[in-house]
TORKOL-4160 file (C-alpha; in steps of 0.2 Angstrom, whole numbers, padded with zeros to 4 digits, m for minus):
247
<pt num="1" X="0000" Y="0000" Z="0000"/>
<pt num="2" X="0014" Y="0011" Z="0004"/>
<pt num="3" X="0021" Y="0009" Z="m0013"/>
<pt num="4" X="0006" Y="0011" Z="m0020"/>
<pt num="5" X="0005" Y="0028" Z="m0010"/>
<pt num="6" X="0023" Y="0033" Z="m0014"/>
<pt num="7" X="0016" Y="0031" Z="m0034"/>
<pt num="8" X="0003" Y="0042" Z="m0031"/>
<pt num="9" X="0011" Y="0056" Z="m0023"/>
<pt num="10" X="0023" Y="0056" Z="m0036"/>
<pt num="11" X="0010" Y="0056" Z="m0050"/>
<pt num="12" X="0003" Y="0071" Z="m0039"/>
<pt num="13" X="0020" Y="0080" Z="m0039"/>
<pt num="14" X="0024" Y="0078" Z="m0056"/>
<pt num="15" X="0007" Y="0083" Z="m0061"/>
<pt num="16" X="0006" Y="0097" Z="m0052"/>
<pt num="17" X="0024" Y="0103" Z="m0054"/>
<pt num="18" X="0019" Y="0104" Z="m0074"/>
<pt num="19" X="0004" Y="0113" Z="m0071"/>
<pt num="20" X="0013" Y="0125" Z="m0061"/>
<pt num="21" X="0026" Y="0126" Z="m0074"/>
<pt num="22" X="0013" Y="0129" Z="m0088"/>
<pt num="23" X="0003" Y="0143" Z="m0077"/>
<pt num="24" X="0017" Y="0152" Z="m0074"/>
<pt num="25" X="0025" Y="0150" Z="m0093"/>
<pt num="26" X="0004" Y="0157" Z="m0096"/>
<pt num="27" X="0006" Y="0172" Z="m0084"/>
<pt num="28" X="0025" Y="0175" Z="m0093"/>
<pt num="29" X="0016" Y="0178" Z="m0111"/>
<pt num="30" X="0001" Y="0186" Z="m0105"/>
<pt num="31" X="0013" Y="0199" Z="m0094"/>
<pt num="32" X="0024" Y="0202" Z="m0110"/>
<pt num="33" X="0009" Y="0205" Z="m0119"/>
<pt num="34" X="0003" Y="0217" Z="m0106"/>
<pt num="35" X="0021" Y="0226" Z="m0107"/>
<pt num="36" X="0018" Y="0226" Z="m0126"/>
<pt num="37" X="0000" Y="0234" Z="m0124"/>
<pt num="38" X="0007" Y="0247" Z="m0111"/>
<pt num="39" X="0020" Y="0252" Z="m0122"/>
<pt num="40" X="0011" Y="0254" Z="m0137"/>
<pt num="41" X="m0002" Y="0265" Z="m0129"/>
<pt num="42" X="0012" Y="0275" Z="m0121"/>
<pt num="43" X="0018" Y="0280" Z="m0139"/>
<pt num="44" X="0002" Y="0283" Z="m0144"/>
<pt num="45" X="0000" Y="0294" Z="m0129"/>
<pt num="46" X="0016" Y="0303" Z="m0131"/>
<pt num="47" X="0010" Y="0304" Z="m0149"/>
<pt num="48" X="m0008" Y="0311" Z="m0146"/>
<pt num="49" X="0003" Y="0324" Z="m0134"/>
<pt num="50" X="0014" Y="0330" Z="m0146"/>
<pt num="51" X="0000" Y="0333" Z="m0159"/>
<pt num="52" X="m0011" Y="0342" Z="m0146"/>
<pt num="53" X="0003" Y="0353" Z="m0141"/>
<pt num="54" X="0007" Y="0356" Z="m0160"/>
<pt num="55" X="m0012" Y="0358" Z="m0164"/>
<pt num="56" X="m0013" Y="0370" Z="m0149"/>
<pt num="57" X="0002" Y="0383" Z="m0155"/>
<pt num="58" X="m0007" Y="0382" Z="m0171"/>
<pt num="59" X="m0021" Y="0390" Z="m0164"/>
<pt num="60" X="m0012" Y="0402" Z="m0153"/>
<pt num="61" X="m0003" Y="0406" Z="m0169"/>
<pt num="62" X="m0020" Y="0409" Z="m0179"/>
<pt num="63" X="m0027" Y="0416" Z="m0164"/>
<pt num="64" X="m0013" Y="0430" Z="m0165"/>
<pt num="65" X="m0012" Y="0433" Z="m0183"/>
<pt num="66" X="m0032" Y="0436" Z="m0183"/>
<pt num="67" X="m0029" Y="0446" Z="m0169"/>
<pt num="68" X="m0016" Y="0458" Z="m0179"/>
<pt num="69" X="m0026" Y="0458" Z="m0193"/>
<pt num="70" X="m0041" Y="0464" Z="m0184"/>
<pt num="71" X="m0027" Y="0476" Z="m0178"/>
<pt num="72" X="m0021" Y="0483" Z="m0197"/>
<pt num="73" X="m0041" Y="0481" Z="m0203"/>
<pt num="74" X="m0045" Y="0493" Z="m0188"/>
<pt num="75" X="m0029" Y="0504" Z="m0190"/>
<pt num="76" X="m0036" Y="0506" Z="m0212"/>
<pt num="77" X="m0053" Y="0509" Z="m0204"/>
<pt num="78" X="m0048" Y="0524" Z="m0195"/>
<pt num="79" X="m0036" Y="0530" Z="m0206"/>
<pt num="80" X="m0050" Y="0528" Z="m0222"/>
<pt num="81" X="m0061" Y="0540" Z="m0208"/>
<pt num="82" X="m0050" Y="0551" Z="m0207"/>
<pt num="83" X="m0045" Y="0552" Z="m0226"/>
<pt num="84" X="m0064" Y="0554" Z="m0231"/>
<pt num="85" X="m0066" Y="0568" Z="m0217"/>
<pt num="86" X="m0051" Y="0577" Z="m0224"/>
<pt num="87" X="m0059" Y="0576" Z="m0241"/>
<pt num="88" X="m0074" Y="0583" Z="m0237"/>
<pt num="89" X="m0067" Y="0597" Z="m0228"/>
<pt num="90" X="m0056" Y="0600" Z="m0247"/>
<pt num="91" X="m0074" Y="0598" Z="m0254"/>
<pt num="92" X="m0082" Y="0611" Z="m0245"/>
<pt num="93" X="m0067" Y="0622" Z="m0248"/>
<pt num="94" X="m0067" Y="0620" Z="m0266"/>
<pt num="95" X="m0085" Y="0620" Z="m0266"/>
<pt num="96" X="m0084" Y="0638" Z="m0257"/>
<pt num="97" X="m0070" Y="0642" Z="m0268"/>
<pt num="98" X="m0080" Y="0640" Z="m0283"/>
<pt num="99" X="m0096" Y="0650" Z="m0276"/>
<pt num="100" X="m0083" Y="0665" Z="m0274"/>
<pt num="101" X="m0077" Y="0662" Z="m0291"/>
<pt num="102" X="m0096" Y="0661" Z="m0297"/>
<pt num="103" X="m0099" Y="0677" Z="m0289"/>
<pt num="104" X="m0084" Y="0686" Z="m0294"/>
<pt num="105" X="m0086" Y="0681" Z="m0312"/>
<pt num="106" X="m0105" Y="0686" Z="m0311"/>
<pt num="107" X="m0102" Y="0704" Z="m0305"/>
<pt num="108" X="m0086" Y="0703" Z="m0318"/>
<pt num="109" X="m0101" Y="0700" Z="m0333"/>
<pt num="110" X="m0114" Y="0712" Z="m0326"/>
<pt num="111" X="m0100" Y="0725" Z="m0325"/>
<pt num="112" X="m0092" Y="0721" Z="m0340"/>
<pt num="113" X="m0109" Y="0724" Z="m0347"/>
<pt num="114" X="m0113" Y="0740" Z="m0340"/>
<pt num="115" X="m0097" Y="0745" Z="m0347"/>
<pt num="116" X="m0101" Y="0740" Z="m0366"/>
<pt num="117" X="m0117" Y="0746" Z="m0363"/>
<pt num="118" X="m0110" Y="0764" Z="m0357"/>
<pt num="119" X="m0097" Y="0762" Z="m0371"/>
<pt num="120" X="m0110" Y="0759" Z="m0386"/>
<pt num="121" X="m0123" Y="0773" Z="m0379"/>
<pt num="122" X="m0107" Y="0785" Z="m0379"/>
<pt num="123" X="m0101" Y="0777" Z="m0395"/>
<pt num="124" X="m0120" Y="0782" Z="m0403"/>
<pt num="125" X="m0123" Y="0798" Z="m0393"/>
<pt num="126" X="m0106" Y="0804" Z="m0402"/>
<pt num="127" X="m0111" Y="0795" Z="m0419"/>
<pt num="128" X="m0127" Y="0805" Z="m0418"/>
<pt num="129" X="m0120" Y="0821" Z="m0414"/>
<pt num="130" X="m0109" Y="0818" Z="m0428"/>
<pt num="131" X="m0126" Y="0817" Z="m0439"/>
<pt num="132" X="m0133" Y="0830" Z="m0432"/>
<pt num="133" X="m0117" Y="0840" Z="m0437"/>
<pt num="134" X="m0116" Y="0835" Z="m0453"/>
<pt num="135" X="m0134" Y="0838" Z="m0458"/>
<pt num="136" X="m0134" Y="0855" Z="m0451"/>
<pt num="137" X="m0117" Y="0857" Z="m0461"/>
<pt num="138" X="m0125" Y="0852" Z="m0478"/>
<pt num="139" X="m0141" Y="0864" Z="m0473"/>
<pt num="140" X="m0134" Y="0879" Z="m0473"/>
<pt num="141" X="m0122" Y="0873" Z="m0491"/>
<pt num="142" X="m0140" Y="0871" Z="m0498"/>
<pt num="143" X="m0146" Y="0888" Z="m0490"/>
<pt num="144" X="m0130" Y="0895" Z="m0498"/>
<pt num="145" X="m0132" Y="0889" Z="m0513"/>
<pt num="146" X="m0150" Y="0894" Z="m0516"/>
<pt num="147" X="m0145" Y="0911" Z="m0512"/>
<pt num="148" X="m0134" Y="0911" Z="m0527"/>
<pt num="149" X="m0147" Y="0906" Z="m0538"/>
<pt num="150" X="m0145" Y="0919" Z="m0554"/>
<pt num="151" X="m0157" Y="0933" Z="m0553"/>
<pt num="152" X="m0162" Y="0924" Z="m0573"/>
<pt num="153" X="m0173" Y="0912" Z="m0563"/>
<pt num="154" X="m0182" Y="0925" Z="m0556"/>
<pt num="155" X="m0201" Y="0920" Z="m0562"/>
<pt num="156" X="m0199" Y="0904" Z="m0555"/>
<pt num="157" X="m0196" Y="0911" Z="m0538"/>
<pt num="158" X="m0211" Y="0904" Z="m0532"/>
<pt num="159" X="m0207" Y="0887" Z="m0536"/>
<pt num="160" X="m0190" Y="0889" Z="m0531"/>
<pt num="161" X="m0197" Y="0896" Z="m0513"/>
<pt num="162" X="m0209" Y="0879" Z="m0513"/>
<pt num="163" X="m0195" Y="0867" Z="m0516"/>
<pt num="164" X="m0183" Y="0874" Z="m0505"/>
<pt num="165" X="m0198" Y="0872" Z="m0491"/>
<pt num="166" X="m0200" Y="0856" Z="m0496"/>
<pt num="167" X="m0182" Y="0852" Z="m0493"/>
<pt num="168" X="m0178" Y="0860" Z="m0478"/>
<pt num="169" X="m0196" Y="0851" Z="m0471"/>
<pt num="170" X="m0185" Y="0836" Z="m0479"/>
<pt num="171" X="m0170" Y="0839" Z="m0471"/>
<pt num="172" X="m0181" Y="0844" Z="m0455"/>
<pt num="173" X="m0189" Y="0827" Z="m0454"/>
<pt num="174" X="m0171" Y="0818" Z="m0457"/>
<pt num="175" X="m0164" Y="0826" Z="m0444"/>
<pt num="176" X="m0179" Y="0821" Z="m0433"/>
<pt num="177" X="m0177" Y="0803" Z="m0440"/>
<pt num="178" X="m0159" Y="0802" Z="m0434"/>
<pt num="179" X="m0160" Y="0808" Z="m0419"/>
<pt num="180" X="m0173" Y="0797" Z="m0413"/>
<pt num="181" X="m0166" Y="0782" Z="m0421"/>
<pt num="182" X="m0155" Y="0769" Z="m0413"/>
<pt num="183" X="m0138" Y="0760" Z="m0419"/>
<pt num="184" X="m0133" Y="0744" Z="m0411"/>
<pt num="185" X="m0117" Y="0744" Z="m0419"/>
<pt num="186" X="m0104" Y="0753" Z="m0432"/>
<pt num="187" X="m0113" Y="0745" Z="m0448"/>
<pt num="188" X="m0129" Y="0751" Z="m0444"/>
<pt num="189" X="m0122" Y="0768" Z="m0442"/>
<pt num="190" X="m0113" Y="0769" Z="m0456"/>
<pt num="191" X="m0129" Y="0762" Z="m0467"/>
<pt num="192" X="m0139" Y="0778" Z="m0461"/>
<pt num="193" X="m0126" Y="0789" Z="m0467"/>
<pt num="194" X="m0125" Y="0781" Z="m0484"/>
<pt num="195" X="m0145" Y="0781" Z="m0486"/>
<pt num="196" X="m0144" Y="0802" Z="m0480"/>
<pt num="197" X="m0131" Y="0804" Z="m0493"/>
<pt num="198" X="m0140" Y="0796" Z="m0506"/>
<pt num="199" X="m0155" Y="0807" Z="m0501"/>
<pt num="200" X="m0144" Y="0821" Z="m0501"/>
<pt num="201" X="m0139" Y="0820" Z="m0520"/>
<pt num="202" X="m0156" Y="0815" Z="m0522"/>
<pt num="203" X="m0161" Y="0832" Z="m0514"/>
<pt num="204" X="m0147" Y="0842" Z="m0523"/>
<pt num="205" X="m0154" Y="0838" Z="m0541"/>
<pt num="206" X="m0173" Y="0839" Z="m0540"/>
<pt num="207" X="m0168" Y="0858" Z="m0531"/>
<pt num="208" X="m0154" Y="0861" Z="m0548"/>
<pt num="209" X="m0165" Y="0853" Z="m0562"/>
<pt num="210" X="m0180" Y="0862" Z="m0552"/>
<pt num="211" X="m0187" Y="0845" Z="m0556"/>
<pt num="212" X="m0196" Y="0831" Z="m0547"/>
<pt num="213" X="m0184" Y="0814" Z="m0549"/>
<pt num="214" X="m0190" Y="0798" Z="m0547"/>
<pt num="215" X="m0184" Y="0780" Z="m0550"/>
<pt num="216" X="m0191" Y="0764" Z="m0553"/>
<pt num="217" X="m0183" Y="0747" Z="m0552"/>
<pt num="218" X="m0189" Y="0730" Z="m0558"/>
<pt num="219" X="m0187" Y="0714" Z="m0566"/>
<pt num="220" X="m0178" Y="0716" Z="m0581"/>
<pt num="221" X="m0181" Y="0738" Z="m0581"/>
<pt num="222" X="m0175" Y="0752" Z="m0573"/>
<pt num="223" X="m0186" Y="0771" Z="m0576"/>
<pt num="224" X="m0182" Y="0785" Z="m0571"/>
<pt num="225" X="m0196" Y="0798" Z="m0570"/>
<pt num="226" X="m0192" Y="0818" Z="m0571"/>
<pt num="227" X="m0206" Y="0829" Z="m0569"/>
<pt num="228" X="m0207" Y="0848" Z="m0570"/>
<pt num="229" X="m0221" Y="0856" Z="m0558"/>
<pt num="230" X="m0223" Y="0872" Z="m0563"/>
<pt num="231" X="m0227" Y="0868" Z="m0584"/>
<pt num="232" X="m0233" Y="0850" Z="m0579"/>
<pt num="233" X="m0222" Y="0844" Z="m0590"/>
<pt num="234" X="m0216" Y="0823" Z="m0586"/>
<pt num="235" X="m0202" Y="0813" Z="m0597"/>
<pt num="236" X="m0201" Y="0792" Z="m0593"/>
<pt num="237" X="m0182" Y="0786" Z="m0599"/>
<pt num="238" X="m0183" Y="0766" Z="m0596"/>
<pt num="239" X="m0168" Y="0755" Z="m0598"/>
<pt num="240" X="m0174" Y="0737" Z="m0603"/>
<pt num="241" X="m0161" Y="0722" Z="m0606"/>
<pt num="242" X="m0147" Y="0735" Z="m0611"/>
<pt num="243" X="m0158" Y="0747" Z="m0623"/>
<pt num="244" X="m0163" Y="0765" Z="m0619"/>
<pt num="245" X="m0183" Y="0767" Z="m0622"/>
<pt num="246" X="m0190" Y="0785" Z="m0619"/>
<pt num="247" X="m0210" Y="0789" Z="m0615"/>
């Protein structure tokens, strides 16, 4: 029996020396393993860190340029205030400027106007004058000149008499005429003064021929019409298309 006993222990022994060995081989790999998983989550703790500090100076750095460009965007703000106050107060400057100028150059025109208009009723006062002048000049040559009338044309005194009234009332109502009429300018002036001197000679040969001259002009003919007052007696000379025709 004891050997039988002695077996049985050892069978025990051996048995549980193995199992032993086996559970501690199992607690060896399953502590490595451990080790291993410690390990590798340690990186991936050291890595996670390193990324979250670099993720974090990221944003500081985003953080601090958004910051200074809030800064410079501020900074234009004020200065672009600043610019457009200082450009409306140029505006209203030159606007004021310009309402100066305005005026200046208004009262400039209105004076500059006056001035013409002094100058051109100067300018027609004297041309008038000048008129007047001349008309009375030419009145007393035909006053002289009908006193040296010969004494031969005495019997036609009368009619003489009659047409010299007629043109001193002629030269009368010229000289009225003149002087209440206007001239804007030079030309119109200087046309008066033609159509007094074409009256003139006009005047000067009815009074020598003792005659009343006439003339008229159309298409294609030209008469001229001499009339004597005292004998009645009328002659008609018609220029038509070059020939001399007499009525």
């Amino acid at each position: 029996m004891e050997a039988l006993y002695k077996k049985l222990y050892s069978k025990y022994t051996t048995l549980k020396t193995n199992k032993l060995s086996e559970l501690e081989d199992v607690h060896k790999e399953q502590e490595l393993k451990f080790l291993k998983f410690v390990s590798a989550a340690e990186d991936v703790i050291d890595h996670l860190r390193t990324e979250n500090d670099k993720l974090l100076g990221q944003i500081n750095d985003l953080g601090n340029e958004l910051t200074s460009v809030r800064v410079a965007k501020d900074n234009e703000l004020v200065e672009h205030q600043r610019l457009l106050l200082e450009e409306k107060k140029k505006n209203e400057a030159l606007f004021e400027e310009v309402e100066k100028l305005q005026k200046l150059l208004n009262e400039g025109t209105s004076g500059d106007l006056s001035n013409r208009k002094v100058v051109n009723n100067t300018s027609n006062n004297s041309s008038i004058r000048m008129t007047r002048k001349r008309m009375r000049q030419e009145q007393d040559a035909l006053d002289i000149e009908a006193r040296c009338i010969p004494s031969e044309n005495e019997g036609n005194s009368v009619d003489r008499e009659s047409t010299r009234s007629f043109l001193k009332e002629n030269a009368s109502n010229k000289r009225q005429e003149c002087s209440t009429s206007k001239a804007n300018d030079q030309s119109g002036v200087d046309t008066q003064e033609s159509d007094h001197q074409n009256w003139l000679v006009h005047a000067l040969f009815e009074y020598t021929l003792d005659m009343k001259l006439s003339t008229d002009c159309q298409t294609g003919r030209l008469c001229l019409s001499a009339m004597h007052q005292s004998s009645a007696w009328q002659s008609i000379r018609c220029w038509l298309s070059g020939k001399s025709i007499t009525l």
